[in-house]
ZAMARGU-4260 file (C-alpha; in steps of 0.2 Angstrom, whole numbers, plus 5000, padded with zeros to 4 digits):
<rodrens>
0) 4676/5417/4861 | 4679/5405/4877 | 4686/5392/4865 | 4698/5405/4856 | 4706/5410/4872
5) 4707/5392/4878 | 4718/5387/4864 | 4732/5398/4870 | 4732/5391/4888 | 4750/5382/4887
10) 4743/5368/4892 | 4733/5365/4880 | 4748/5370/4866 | 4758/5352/4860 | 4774/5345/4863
15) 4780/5352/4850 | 4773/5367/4855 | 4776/5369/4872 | 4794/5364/4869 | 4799/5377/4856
20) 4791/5389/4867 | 4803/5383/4884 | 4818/5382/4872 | 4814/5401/4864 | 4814/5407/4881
25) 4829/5399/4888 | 4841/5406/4870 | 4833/5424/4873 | 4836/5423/4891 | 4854/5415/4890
30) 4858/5427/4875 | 4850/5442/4882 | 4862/5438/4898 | 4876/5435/4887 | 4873/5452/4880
35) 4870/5462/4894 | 4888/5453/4901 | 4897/5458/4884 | 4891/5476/4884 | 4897/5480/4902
40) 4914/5473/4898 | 4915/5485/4884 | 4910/5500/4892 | 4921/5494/4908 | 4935/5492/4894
45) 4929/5511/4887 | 4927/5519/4903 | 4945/5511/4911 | 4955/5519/4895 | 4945/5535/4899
50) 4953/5532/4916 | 4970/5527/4912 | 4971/5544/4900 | 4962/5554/4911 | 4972/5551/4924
55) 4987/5555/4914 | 4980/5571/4908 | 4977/5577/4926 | 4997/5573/4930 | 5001/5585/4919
60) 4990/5598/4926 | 4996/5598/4943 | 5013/5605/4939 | 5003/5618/4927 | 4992/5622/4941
65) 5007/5626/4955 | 5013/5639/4941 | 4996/5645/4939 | 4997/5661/4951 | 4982/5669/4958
70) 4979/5680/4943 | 4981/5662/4932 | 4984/5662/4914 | 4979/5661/4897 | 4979/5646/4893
75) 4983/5627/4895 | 4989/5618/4884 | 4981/5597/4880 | 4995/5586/4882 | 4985/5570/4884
80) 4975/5562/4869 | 4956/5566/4868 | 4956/5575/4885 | 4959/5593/4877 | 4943/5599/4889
85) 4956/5607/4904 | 4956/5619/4919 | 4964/5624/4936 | 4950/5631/4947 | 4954/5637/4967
90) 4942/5636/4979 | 4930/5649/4975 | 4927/5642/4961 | 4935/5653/4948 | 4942/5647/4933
95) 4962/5652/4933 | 4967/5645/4918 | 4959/5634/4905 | 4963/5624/4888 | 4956/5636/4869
100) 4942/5625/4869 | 4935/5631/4886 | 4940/5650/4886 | 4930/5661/4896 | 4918/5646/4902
105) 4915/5642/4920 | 4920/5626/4929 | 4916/5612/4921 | 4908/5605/4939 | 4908/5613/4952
110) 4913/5595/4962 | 4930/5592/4970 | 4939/5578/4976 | 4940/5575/4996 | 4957/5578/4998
115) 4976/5581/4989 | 4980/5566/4979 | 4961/5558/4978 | 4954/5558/4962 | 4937/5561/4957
120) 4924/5553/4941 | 4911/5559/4935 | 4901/5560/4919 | 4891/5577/4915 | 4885/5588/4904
125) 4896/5604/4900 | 4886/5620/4893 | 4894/5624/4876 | 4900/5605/4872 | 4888/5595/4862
130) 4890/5578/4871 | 4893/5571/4888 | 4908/5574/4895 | 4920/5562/4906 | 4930/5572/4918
135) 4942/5566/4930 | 4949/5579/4943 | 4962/5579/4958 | 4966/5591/4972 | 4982/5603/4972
140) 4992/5610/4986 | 5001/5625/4978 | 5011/5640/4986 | 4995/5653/4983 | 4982/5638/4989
145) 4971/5625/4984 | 4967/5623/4966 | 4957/5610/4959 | 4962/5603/4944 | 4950/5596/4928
150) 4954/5586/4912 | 4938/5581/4901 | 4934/5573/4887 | 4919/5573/4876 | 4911/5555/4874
155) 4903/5558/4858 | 4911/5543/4847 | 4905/5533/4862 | 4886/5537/4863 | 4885/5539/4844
160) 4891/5521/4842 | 4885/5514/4857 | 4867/5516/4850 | 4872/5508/4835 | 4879/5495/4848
165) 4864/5492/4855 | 4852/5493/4841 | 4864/5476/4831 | 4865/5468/4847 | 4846/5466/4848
170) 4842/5462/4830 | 4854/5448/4830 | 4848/5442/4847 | 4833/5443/4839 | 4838/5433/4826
175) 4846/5421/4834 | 4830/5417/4845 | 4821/5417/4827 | 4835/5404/4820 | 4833/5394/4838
180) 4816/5392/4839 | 4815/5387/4819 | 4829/5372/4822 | 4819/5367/4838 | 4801/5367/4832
185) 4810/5358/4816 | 4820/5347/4828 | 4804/5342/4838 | 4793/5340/4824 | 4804/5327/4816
190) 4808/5320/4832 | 4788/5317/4834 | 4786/5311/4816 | 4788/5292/4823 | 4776/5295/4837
195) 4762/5304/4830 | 4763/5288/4816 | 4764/5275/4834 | 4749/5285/4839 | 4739/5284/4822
200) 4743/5263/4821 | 4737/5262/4838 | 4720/5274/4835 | 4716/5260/4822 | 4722/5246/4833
205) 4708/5254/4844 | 4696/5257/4831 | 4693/5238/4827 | 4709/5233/4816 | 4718/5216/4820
210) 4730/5219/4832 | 4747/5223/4826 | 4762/5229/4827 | 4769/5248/4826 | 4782/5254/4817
215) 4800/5254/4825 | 4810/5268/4821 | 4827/5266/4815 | 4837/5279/4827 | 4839/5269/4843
220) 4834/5280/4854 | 4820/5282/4867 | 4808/5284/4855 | 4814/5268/4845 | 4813/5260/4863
225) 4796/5268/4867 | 4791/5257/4851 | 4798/5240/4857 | 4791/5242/4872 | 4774/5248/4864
230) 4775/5232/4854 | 4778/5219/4870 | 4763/5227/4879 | 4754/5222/4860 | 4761/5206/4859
235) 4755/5202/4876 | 4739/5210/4874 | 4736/5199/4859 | 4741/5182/4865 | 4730/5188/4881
240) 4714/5192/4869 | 4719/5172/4859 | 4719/5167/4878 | 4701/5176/4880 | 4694/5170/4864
245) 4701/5150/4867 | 4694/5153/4887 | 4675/5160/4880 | 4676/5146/4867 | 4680/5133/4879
250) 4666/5139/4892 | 4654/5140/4876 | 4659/5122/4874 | 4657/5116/4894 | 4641/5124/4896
255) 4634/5118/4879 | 4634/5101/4887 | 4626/5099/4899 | 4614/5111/4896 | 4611/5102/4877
260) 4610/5086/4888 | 4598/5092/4903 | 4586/5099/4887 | 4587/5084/4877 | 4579/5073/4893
265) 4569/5085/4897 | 4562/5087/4878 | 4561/5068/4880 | 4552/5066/4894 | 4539/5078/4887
270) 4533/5067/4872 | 4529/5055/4881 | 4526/5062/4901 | 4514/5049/4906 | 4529/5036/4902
275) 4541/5044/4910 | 4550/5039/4929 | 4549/5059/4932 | 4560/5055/4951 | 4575/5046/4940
280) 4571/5061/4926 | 4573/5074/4940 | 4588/5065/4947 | 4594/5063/4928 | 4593/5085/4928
285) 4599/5088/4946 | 4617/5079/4940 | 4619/5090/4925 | 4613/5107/4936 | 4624/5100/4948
290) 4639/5101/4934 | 4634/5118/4928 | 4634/5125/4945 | 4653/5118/4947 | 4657/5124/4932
295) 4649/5141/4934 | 4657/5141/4953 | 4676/5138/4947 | 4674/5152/4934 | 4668/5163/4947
300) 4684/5159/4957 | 4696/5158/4943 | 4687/5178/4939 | 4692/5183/4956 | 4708/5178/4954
305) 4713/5183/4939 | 4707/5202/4943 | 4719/5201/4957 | 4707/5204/4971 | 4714/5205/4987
310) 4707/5192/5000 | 4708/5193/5016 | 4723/5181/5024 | 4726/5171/5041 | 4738/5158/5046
315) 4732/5140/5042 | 4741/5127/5049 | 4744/5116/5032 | 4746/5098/5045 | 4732/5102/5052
320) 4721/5107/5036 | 4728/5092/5031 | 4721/5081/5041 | 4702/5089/5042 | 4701/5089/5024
325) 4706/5070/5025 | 4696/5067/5038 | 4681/5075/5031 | 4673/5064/5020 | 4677/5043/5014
330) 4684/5042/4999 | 4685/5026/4988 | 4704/5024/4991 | 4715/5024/5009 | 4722/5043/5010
335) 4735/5043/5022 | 4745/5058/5030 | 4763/5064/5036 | 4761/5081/5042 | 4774/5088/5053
340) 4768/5101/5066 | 4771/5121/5066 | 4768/5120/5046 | 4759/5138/5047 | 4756/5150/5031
345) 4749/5165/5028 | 4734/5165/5017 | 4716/5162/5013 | 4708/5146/5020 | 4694/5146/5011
350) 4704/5145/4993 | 4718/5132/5001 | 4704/5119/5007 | 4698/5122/4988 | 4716/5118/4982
355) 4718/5102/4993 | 4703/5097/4988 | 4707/5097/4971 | 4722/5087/4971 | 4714/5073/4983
360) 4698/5072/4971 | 4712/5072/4956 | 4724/5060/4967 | 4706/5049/4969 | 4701/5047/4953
365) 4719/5041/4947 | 4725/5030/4963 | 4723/5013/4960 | 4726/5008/4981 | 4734/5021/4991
370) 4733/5042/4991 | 4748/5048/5002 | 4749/5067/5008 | 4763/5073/5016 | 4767/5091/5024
375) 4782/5098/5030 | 4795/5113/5030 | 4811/5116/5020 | 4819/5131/5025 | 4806/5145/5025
380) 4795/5136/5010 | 4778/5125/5017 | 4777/5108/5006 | 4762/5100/5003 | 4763/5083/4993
385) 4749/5074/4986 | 4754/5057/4978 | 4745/5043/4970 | 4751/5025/4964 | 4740/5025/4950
390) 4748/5029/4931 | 4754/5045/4934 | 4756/5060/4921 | 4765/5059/4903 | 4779/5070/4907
395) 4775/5078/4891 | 4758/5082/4899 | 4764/5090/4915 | 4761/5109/4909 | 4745/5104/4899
400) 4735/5098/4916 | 4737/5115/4921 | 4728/5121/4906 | 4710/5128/4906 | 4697/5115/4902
405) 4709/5103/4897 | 4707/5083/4902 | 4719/5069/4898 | 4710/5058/4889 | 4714/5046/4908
410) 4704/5059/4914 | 4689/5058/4903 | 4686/5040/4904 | 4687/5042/4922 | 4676/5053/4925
415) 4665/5063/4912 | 4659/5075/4924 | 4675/5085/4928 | 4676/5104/4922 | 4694/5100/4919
420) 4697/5118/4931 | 4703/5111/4946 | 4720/5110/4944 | 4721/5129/4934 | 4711/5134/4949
425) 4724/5126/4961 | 4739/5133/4953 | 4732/5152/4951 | 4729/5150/4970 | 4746/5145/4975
430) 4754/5159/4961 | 4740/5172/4971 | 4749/5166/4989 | 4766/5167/4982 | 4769/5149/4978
435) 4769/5136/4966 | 4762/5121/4959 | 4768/5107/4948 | 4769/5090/4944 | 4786/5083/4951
440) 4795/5066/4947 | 4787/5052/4957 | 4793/5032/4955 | 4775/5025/4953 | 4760/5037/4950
445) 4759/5056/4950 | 4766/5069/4962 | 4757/5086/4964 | 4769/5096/4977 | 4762/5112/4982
450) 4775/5126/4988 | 4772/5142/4998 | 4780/5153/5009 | 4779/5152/5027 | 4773/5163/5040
455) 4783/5174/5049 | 4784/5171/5067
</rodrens>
């Protein structure tokens, strides 16, 4: 019984419901109003004819009332169309004269107007007339006093029909609230046809099915636009889950290695154990621990970055990071550096040492004398340069340094220990401060300029 009175909440109804529900209650309110405005104008039209011949009847009364002596007389006679309901009635509320139709009656109402020339309405009901009657009376001097005079008219036509009025007004508002919720709830329905089928492609994009596209409606409108945008987000999802797949395969592939090589010396060594140099052994499984823990540590970075987390930023002096990072450590090649003063950004020293380090070590292995770094200012943008003078970079291959686990085959025969994630790492951090990274034209060598924003003092 709960559930039976939950699926009646309106907020549990559907958009199709919910919508024919608003629009059935905005046509009954608007026609209702509509209604109600067109009826009162009638009866204002009915009631002003009333008026206008009520009126007219009661100027016709007052000369008969001055004639009308004390005694009165017989009879009045209707001059005025539908108002055949007359008397002349003095003060004391006698009746001096009156039309056939109200002989021997008393006064229709015993209400007068304030003074001579003020008219009085009123609708009431007369004993001895079947209906309501509409009465209009006005205030005579005449030589043997006041008289009042009345000139009525029966309102049965009126209050017969305006039943029937009535009564066809609200079947066909009635109807037409039927005939708008119909065309709405058939409206919406075929409106949501193209996304309840989105919503069924996507359910089975969800349940396992190869990711696709939806079906584009061919109205364009929003729900045609609602599709192309449904089929971007899809089309970037799925070249995000190749990405995913070539990355897991690629890390499947690094960490394979070394691990294949640290077993096979270690599965070596045990055949024969009392052969074995274990030190150089150890040192032999140290090297390729020593890669795996590189390799795990710039996955763990590039995971921090790529779920956006915020780290927490200082300035850093880029001259003077420079220098330290130089300065730390010989290297088989001269590094020399040109750093302007003042250079200061805002960001995370711990992840700008890493992306310095990786372009001197990348700089290193390629120079064949001389690694120049050079830091300075243009405009509000901090340049870092790293440059070498050895072979430089195909530039057919400037984007693919930048791709995950990839190495030149340079690069390789360089160095086989590389995870072939520094650079990927070093641009993600420049793109996480707001910068860039990329392989500018150099005349001997490669070029790696690094560009963020600076600080504001």
């Amino acid at each position: 019984m709960p559930g039976h009175r939950l699926r009646w909440q309106p907020s549990r109804w559907s958009l199709q419901a919910k919508v024919t529900a608003v629009s059935i209650v905005v046509v009954a309110f608007l026609l209702a109003l509509g209604v109600t405005v067109f009826y009162l104008a009638v009866r204002h039209a009915v009631y002003d004819g009333l008026n206008d011949r009520g009126a007219t009847a009661v100027e016709r009364l007052t000369d008969d009332a001055r004639r009308v002596g004390p005694r009165g007389r017989a009879e009045l006679a209707p001059e005025a169309p539908g108002f055949y309901l007359l008397q002349v009635v003095d003060d004391r509320g006698t009746v001096l004269a009156a039309s056939p139709a109200l002989a021997g009656r008393p006064a229709m109402t015993t209400r007068r107007p304030a003074g001579e020339h003020t008219r009085l309405t009123q609708t009431l009901a007369v004993p001895g007339v079947s209906s309501r009657v509409y009465i209009v009376s006005e205030r005579v001097r005449t030589p043997d006093g006041w008289r009042t005079v009345h000139a009525g008219s029966p309102m049965a036509d009126f209050e017969d029909t305006r039943g029937f009025f009535l009564g066809a007004l609200g079947v066909a508002v009635a109807l037409m609230v039927a005939l708008a919720g119909l065309a709405v709830g058939r409206s919406v329905r075929r409106a949501m046809r193209p996304v309840c089928l989105m919503s069924a492609e996507l359910a089975a994009i969800t349940e396992g099915e190869p990711i696709r596209r939806v079906t584009v409606p061919e109205s364009g409108d929003e729900v045609s636009e609602l599709a192309e945008s449904i089929n971007q987000t899809l089309g970037r999802l799925e070249r995000l889950v190749e990405r995913q797949r070539g990355f897991v395969a690629d890390v499947s592939h690094e960490l394979r290695s070394p691990l294949t090589g640290l077993r096979a010396q270690l599965e070596v060594a045990l055949e024969c154990p009392e052969d074995e140099d274990w030190p150089t052994v150890a040192r032999a499984a140290l090297g390729e621990a020593d890669r795996l823990q590189s390799i795990v540590t710039d996955l763990l970075i590039m995971a921090k970055l790529g779920a956006g987390l915020r780290l927490e930023r200082q300035p850093v002096d880029l001259g003077e990071l420079a220098r330290a990072e130089v300065g730390r450590r010989r290297r088989r090649v001269p590094v020399e550096v040109e750093a302007a003063e003042g250079v200061v950004v805002d960001g995370t020293r711990a992840h700008l040492v890493r992306v310095l380090t990786n372009l001197l070590d990348n700089a290193e292995r390629h120079a064949a004398s001389l690694v120049r770094v050079s830091v300075h200012a243009e405009g509000d943008t901090a340049v870092l340069e790293v440059a070498d003078d050895g072979s430089g970079i195909p530039e057919e291959d400037r984007d693919r340094v930048f791709w995950r686990f990839h190495r030149l085959d340079e690069s390789r025969q360089r160095d086989s220990g590389g995870t072939g994630l520094g650079l990927p790492i070093s641009r993600e951090v420049a793109v996480a401060h707001g910068g860039t990274l990329e392989v500018a034209d150099s005349e001997r060598g490669a070029r790696l300029v690094l560009r963020l924003p600076l600080k504001n003092q």
